[in-house]
N, C-alpha and C positions, 0 to 999 in steps of 0.2 A: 775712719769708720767705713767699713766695705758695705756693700748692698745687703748682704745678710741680717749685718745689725738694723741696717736704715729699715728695712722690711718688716722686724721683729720690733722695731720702736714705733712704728706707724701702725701694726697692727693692735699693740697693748693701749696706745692713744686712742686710738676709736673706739675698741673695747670699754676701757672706762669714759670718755667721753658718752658713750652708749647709757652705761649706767648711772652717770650725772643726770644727764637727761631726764630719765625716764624717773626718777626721783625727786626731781625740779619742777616736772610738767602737771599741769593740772588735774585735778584728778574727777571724772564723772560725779555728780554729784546722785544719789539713789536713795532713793523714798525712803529705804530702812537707815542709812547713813545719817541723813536730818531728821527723824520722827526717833531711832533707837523704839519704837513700838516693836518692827518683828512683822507688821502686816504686810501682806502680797501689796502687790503692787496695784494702780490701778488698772494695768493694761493686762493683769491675772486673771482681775475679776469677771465671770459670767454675764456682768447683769449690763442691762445700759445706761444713761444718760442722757433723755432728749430734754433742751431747752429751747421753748418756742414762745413767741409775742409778736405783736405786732406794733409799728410805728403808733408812741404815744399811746401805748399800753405796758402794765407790769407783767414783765417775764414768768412764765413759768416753767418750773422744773420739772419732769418727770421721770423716776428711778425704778427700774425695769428690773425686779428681780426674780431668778429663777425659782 
């Protein structure tokens, strides 16, 4: 085997090696991928979200929309 082939077998090995990978590795998980709803996401939406309480009192929510 002269350098040529050794060159041309290590580059098609990385090659797919590459492609292994990248179809083995985990993949982001995204709002629409789990829910299949279709809705924006929440980091789309306009409005906000403050939750405030204080020690030994019930949480409250409040949703801030435009």
């Amino acid at each position: 085997m002269d350098w040529q082939q050794a060159t041309a077998l290590t580059i098609v090995t990385l090659t797919a090696g590459a492609f292994v990978w990248r179809g083995l590795r985990p993949r982001k998980a995204t709002f629409q991928s789990q829910t299949g709803c279709g809705c924006t996401p929440a980091s789309d939406a306009k409005g906000s979200i403050v939750i405030s309480g204080r020690k030994g009192e019930r949480a409250t929510v409040h949703v801030k929309m435009p």
